[in-house]
N, C-alpha and C positions, 0 to 999 in steps of 0.2 A: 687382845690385839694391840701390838704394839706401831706406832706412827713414826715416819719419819717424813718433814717436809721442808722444801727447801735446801736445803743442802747437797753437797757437792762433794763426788767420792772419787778417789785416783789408787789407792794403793791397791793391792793384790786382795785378792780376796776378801774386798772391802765386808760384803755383809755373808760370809760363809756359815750358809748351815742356819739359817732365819729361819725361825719358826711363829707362823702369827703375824703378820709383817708387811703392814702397808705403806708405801712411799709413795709423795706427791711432789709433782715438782721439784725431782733431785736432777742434778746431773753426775754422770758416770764419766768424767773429762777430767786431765788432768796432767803435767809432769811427769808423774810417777807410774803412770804408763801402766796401771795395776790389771792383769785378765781377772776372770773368774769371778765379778763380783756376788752373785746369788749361787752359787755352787753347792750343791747335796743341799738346798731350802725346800722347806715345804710350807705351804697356803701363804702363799704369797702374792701380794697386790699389788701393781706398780701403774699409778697415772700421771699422765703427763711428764712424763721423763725424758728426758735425751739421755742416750747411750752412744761413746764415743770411743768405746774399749771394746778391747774382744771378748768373748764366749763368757757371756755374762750369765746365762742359765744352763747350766749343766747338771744331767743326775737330778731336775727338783720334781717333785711331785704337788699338784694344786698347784697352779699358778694363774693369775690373771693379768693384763696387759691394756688397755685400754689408756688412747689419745697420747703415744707415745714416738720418740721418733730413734731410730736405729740405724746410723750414719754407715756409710762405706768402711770404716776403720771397725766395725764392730762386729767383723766378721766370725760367721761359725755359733751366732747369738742361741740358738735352742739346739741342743744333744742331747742323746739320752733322758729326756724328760716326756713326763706323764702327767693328761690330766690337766691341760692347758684351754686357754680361751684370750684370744687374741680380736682386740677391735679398736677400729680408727686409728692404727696405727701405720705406719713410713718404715717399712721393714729393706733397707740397703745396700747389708751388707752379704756377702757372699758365703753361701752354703746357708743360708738362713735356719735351716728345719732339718733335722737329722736324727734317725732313728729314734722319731717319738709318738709316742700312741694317745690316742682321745684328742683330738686335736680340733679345735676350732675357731674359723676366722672369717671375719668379716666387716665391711666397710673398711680394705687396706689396700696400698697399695705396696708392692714389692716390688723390687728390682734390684734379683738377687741369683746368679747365675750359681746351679748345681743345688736349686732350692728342692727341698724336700723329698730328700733321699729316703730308703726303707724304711716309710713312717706305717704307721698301722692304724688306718682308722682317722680320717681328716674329712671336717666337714665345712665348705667353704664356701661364700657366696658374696655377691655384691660387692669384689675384689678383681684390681686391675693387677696382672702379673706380668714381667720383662723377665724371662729366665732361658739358660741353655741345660737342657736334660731337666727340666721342669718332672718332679715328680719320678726321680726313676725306683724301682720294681717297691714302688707301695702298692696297699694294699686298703678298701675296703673306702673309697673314698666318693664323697656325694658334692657335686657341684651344683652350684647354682647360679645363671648370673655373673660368670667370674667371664674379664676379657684375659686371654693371654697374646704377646707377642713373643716369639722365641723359637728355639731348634730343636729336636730331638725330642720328643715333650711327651710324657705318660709308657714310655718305654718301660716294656715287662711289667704293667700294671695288674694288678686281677680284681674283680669281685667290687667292680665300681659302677659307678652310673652319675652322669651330667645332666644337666637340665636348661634351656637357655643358656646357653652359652655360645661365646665367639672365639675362636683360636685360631689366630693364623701363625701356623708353628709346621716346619717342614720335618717332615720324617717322626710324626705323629703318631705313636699306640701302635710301634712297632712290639712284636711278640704280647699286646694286651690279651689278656685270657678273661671272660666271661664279664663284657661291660656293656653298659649300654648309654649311647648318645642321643636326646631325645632334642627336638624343636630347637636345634642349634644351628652354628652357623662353622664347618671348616675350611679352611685354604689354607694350602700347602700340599709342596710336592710329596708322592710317595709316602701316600696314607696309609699307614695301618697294615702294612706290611707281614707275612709271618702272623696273624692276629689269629685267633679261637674262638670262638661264643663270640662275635663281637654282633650288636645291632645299631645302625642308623636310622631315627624314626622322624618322620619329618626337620630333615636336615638340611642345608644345603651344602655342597661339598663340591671345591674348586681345588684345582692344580694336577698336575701331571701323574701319569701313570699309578694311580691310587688304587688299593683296595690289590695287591698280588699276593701270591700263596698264602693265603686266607685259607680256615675250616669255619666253617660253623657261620659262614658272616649271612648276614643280612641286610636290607635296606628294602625300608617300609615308606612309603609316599616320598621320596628324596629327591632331589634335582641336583643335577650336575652339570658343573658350567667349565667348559675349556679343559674337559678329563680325558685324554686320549689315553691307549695299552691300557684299557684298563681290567680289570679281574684276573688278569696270567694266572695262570696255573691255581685260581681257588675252584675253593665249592662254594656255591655261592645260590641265595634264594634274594631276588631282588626289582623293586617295583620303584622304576625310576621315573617321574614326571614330567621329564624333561628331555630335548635333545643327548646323546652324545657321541663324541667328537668319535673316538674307536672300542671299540672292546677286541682286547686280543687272549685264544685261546684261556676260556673258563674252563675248568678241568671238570664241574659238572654243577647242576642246579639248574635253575632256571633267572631267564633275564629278560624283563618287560622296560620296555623303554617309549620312548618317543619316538624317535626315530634314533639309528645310528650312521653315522659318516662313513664308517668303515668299519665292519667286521672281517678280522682272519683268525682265520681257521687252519693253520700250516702246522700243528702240532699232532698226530695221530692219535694220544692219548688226550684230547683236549673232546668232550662229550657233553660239555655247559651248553645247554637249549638256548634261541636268542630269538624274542618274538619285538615287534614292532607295531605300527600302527598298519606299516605297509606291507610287510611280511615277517617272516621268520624263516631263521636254518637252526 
């Protein structure tokens, strides 16, 4: 294994193609304005670094990351890369995470819009995230614990599942395919939209018109707080613990609630059962 500590890298392609290769307290800043520093590297270690340049990991395979910070200029930081582990790091620059597999992170925070596009495989927990299209059409990913704020967020996901967690992200796990949301917490408008296999298990779930042209969804002990229109046009099997505001035309399933404020029924093709405390149509 070879060390480098301390020092301070700006040109192009400062350490292209590292193999064995740990840095402590370098910085990637400089004049010279160099991208690409870790480019085609493998088993590689970096703590405590500032990163002040763009697309510093590309193509590397083994990579480690810890107590590091990755500034706004340092945009597009992981492509193509495999085989990563990320912690206590300040990830902030944009597009952060890009078509990369085996991926894992933890105690970070990011704020990093168009973060983690077709990644494959991302395990993450105990991480705060600020992102717009957080996560779009990956694949195979396990939350834990992670808060995000943001838009458009886990759009065209598949074959994931959360855990505790808080997201208030509007237009949320639109077209997601077979995921599951467990003991979490969402807000945001028009949830889940278009969604498959999706399930909500003791959840709680706020903001407008959520949960439409759904197949496959569900929601197991959940409460919904200020959700009017809601279920249009799914199929839907659903045990809600709470008031809510409407449900308009379920195209079928069944739906237990607390009570609801308003149920219509103006659609012919809409056959979703709706029971209550106080009745049911």
């Amino acid at each position: 294994m070879q060390f480098i500590t301390d020092q301070t890298f700006d040109e192009e392609r400062a350490l292209y193609g590292s193999r064995h290769l740990e840095a402590v307290r370098c910085r990637f800043d400089g004049p010279a304005d160099g991208e690409s520093a870790f480019k085609e590297s493998s088993d590689v270690s970096v703590k405590d670094c500032f990163f002040n340049l763009r697309y510093p990991f590309w193509h590397d395979k083994g990579l480690k990351i810890s107590g590091s910070e990755m500034t706004e200029l340092c945009r597009a930081a992981l492509w193509y890369t495999e085989n990563v582990e990320i912690k206590d790091t300040r990830m902030y620059g944009i597009k952060a995470l890009r078509e990369c597999a085996d991926v894992t992170i933890s105690g970070c925070d990011i704020v990093s819009p168009e973060f983690g596009w077709f990644v494959r495989g991302i395990e993450m927990k105990d991480t705060s995230a600020q992102s717009e299209y957080f996560m779009l059409r990956s694949e195979h990913l396990t939350f834990e614990n992670v808060k995000l704020k943001g838009k458009y967020s886990f759009q065209y996901i598949t074959d994931s599942v959360f855990s505790n967690c808080e997201f208030d992200t509007k237009d949320a796990f639109w077209h997601a395919k077979n995921v599951v949301v467990k003991d979490s917490v969402i807000k945001g408008e028009y949830l889940a939209w278009y969604c498959e296999n999706v399930t909500f298990e003791n959840c709680t779930i706020t903001g407008t018109q959520p949960l439409c042209y759904c197949r496959g969804l569900k929601l197991i002990n959940c409460r919904m707080i200020d959700c009017d229109l809601a279920f249009e046009k799914s199929d839907v099997e659903a045990d809600i613990i709470s008031p809510v505001v409407s449900i308009k035309n379920p195209h079928s399933g069944k739906i237990t609630a607390k009570s609801v404020g308003e149920i219509i029924m103006d659609d012919p093709d809409a056959k979703g059962r709706i029971f209550t405390e106080e009745k049911s149509e």
